[in-house]
N, C-alpha and C positions, 0 to 999 in steps of 0.2 A: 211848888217843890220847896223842900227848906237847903238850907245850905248842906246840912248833910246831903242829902241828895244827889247836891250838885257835886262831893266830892268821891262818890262812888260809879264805876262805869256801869254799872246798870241800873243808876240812881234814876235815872228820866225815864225806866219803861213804864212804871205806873201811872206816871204825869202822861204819857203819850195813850197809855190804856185807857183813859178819861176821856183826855182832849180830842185823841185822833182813833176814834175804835173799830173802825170799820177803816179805815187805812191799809192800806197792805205793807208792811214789814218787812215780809221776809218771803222770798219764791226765789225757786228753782226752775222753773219750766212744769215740773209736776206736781210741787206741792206749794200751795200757797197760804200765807198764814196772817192775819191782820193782828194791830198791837192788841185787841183785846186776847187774840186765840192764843197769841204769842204768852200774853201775858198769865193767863189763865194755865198754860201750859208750863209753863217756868214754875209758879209757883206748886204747882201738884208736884213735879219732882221736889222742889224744895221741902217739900214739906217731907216724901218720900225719904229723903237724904238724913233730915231731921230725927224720922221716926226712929231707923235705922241705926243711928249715930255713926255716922259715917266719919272717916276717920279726916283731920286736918288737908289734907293733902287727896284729889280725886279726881282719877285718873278721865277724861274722857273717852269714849269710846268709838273709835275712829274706823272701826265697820260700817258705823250707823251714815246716814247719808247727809253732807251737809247744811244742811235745815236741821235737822235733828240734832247734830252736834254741838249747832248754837243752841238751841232749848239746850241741852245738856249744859254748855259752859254757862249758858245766865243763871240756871238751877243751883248751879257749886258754889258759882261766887253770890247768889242772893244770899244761900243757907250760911253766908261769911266762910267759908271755906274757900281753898284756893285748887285753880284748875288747871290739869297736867293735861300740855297737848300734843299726842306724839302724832308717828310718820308713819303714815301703812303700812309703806313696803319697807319698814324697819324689816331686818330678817328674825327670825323668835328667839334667836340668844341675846339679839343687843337689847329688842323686847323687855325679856325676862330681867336681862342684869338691871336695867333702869328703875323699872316699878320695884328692885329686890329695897332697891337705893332708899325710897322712902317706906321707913318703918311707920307702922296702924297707930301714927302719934293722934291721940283726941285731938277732936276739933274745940278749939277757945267757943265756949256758947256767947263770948259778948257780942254784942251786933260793931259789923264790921263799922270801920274807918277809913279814912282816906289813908292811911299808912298800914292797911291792913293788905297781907301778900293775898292775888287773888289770879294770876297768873302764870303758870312754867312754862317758857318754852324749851323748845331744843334748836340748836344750830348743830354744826360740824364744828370739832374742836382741832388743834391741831393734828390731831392721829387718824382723824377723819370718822371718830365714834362720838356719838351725840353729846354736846354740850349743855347743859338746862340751866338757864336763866331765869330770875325769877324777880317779878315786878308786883311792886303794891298798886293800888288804886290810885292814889292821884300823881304816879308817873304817866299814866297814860289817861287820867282828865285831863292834866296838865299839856299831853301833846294835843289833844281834841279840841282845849280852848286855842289853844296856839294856833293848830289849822283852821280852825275858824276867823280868828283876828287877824290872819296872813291873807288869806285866798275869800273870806268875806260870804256872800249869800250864796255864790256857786257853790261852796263844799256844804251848803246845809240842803241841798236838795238830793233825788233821787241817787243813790250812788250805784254802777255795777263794777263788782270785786270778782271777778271770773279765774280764782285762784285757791287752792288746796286750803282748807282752813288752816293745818298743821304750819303755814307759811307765816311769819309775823305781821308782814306787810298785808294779806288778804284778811285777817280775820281784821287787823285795826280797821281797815273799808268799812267791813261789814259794822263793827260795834260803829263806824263814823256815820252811815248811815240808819241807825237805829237810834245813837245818843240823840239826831237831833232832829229824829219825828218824820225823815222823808222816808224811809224805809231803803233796802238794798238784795238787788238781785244779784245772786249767785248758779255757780254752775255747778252740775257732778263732777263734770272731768271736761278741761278745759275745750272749746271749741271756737275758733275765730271765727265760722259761719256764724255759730250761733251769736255769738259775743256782737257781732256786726246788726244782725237780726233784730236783739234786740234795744242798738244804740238808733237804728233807722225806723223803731219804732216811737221815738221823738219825747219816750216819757221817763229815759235818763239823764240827765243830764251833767252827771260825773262822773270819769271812768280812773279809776283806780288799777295800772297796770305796769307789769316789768316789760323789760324793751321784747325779748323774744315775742312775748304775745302781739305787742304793734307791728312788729317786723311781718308777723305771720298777717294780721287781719289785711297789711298793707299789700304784699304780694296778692293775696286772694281779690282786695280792690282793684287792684292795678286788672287782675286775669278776667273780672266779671265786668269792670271800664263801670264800676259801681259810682252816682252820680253824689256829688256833695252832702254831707249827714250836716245840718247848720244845728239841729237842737242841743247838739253835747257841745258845753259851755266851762267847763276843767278835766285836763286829763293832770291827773299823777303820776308819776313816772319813779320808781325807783328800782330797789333788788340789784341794779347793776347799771353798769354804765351805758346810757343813750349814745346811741351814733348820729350824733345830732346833723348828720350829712343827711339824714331823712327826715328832720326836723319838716323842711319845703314839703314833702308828699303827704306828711302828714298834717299838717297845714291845710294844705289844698283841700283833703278827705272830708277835714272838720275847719271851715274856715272859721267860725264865730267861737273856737274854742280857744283859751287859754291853755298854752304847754308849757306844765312846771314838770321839773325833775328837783328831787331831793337828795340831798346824802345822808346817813346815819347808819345806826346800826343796832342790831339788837340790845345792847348795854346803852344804848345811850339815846333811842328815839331819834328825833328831829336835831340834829344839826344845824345842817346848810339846804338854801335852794336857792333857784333862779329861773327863770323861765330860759327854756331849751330853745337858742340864739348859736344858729349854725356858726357864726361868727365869733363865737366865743373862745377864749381858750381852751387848748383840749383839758388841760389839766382843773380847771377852775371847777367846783360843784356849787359854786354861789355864797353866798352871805349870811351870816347866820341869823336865826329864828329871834323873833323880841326878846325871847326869854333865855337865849341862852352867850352866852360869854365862850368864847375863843382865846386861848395862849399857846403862845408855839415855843415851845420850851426846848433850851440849847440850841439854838438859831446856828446855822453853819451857812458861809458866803458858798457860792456868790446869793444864793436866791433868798437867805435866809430858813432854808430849811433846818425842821425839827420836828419834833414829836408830839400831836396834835392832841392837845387838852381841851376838855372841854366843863365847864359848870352850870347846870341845868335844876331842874324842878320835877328833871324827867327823865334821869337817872334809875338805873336799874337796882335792885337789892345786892343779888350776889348771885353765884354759880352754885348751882347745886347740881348733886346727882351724882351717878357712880365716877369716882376719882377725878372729881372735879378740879379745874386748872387756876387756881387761883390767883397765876401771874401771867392769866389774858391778857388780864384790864388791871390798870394801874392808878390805884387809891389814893389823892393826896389830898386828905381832907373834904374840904368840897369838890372836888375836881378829881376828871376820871382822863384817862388812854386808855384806848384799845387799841394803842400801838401803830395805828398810822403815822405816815409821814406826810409833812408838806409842808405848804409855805403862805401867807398871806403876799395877795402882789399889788402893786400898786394903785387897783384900783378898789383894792379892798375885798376883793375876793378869794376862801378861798380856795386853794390847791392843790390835790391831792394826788400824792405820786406814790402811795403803796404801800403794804403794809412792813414794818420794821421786819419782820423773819422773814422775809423772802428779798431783803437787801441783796444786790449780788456786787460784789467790789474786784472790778476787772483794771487793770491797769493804771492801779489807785485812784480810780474813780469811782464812786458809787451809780448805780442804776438799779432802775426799781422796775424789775419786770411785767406790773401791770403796763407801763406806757408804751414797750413795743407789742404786747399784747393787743392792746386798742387798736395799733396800726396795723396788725397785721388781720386784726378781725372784722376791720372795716375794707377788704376786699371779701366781695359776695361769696366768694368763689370758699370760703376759710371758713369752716363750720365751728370750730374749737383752735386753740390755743396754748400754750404753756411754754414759758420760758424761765429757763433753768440754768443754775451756772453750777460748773466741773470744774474742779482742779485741774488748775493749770500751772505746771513749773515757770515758765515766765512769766503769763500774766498775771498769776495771783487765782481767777475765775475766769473763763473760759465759756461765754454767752452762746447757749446752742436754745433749739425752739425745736418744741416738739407739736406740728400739727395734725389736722383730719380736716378734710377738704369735705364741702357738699355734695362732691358727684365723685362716684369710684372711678370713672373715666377724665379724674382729673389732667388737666396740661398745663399746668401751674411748673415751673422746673426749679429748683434753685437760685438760679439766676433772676430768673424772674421775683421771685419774694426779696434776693437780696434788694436789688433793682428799688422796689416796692419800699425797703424798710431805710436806703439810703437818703431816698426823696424826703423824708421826714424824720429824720434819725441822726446824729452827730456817727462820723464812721465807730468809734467804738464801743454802740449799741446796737450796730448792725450782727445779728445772729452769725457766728463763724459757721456751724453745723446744721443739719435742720435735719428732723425724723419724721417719720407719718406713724402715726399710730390709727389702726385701723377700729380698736375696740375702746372706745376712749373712757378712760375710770372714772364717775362720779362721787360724790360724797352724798351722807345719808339726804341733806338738804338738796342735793341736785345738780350739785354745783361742780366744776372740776378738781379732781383730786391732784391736787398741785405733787402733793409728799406721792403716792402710788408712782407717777410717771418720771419724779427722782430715783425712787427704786428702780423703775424701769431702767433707767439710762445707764445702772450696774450691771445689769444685763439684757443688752437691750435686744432678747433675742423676737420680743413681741412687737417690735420696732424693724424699721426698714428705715436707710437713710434714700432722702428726698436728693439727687441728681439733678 
């Protein structure tokens, strides 16, 4: 491979079409494709893309089935063009306005670079309509040498990413397992039997996943009394915060595995990690990555909080797409925010308490609603979460939570979750109010619609107060 090569993400499938050809790449359970087919197959669309002159910017087509999607995304970014990855169940107008966003600009014919854009995604933006981020090639070489020089010969074998391509975290699995020759299994639509299936079939050995899917394969073990899986040797953990109260269960499942959880985010890749150490602080998401530099800028006692900068290699481009928000993330030079808050603590880890616009300032203190969030979602019984602050004439904001419980015959009462949130909570973080919401709003990524359930609480007639 030459160095170019090495600095584009689909620079090793050729090397791998050689070396490893008869390899299997890339399976679903129905389709299976080895690096030569893989590779054979990329470049006919590529050339396809070429003949055509397809324009700068091309969309993938997220009907097609994921296997297909990857041939599709390696086809865009080999032809040096850059690949747009939407959300199915986008509805057809957010659809439509998105793809309007990019005009039929010519594709540059030179052969791509490591600073050549060959990625969009989409997140939820503040208004809860898709945000599209858009990354060159060697931001995300640059996070795949970094996983590799962290986590060492476990992340270069077999990986299974059992998550939505459209997702950032499941497609980087899958390119993690293709950059580096082991290949990686994927699913249609998620299934913790299957995912179980085929990690007890001993020829995974890294699973790349967000906490909901552990949570699920782990109940399902617990209900089948499923007996030790020893060949998975790294799980990945990110998307969201690990209840690392389960860390022990899952431990036991995979005893010969290593459990990291990472922090980051779309703008910004690899941050922080740490292996997932029940013991841990809640707030800590670990230490940062070799390559990247941490500053907590305007430091405020007692903890030293501030606004979490960070300086990387692995740095995102910019926002693109229809009325894109260009004071998400905050530009200073080398150094980016995306507007978290937190703190480095004494042992050097760090700490992350939540993003700046959902600050809520109750009795001239500040509090960052994801930390009663975590507490109150680590009772089983708490299926979702959202905590929200109201105008309050004397206190300033007025700390109310709006939940949904797992069982509709919940006996969870008020008291009870106070109870719950005083045990770990200084009293004025303790929720004054608390709502059930029965239909709970997501955001286009999946995620909770934090701003939706503020509207609610102006009229909270879709809401019921919690007794």
């Amino acid at each position: 491979m030459t160095d170019a090569d090495h600095g584009l993400v689909h620079g090793r499938l050729t090397h791998w079409a050689q070396a490893r050809a008869q390899v299997v790449a890339l399976e679903d359970g129905n389709t299976t494709l080895t690096f030569a087919a893989l590779h054979a197959a990329v470049c006919r669309q590529a050339q396809v893309l070429q003949d055509r002159q397809a324009p700068a910017t091309v969309f993938v087509d997220d009907a097609l089935s994921t296997v297909d999607q990857m041939v599709a995304f390696l086809a865009i970014i080999t032809s040096g063009r850059c690949a747009a990855v939407t959300d199915p169940d986008w509805p057809l107008a957010v659809r439509q306005s998105v793809q309007r966003a990019f005009a039929q600009t010519p594709a540059d014919m030179a052969m791509p670079t490591p600073r050549t854009p060959f990625y969009i995604g989409f997140t939820s933006g503040s208004t809860g309509s898709p945000k599209g981020f858009r990354r060159h090639h060697q931001s995300w070489t640059e996070s795949l040498l970094a996983c590799q020089d962290t986590f060492g010969e476990d992340v270069s074998r077999r990986v299974m990413a059992p998550g939505r391509f459209s997702h950032s975290l499941f497609l980087f699995g899958m390119i993690l397992g293709l950059w580096s020759g082991a290949g990686v299994v994927v699913q249609e639509r998620f299934s913790a039997a299957r995912m179980m299936a085929t990690l007890q079939q001993g020829e995974t050995p890294c699973l790349v996943a967000v906490p909901s899917q552990l949570l699920l394969m782990l109940a399902l073990a617990e209900r089948r009394k499923t007996p030790p899986i020893d060949s998975v040797r790294l799980i990945l953990i990110s998307g969201a915060r690990w209840m690392r109260d389960r860390t022990v269960a899952l431990q036991a499942l995979f005893p010969k595995a290593r459990i990291v959880e990472f922090y980051g985010a779309s703008e910004t890749s690899f941050i922080a990690w740490m292996d997932a150490d029940a013991s841990a602080p809640a707030q800590a998401v670990g230490k940062p990555f070799s390559n990247v530099d941490i500053a907590i800028r305007d430091p405020q006692p007692p903890l030293g909080t501030g606004q979490i900068f960070v300086r990387s290699p692995m740095l995102f481009m910019d926002y693109v797409g229809p009325n894109p928000d260009h004071t998400a993330a905050v530009r200073d030079g080398d150094w980016l925010s995306v507007r978290d808050m937190g703190y480095i603590d004494a042992q050097g880890y760090l700490c992350l308490l939540g993003r700046e616009n959902r600050m809520v300032v109750t009795q001239g203190k500040n509090l960052f609603p994801e930390e009663i969030e975590a507490v109150l979602l680590a009772d089983p019984r708490i299926a979702h979460a959202s905590v929200q602050g109201v105008t309050d004439a004397l206190r300033g904001q007025q700390v109310v939570a709006i939940l949904q419980f797992k069982d509709a015959a919940n006996t969870l009462t008020a008291q009870n979750v106070a109870a719950l949130c005083r045990e770990h909570l200084e009293a004025y973080k303790v929720p004054k109010r608390l709502w059930v919401c029965d239909h709970w709003p997501l955001t286009t990524s999946g995620k909770t619609d934090h701003a939706a359930l503020a509207k609610a609480l102006q009229n909270p007639s879709c809401l019921r107060p919690l007794l």
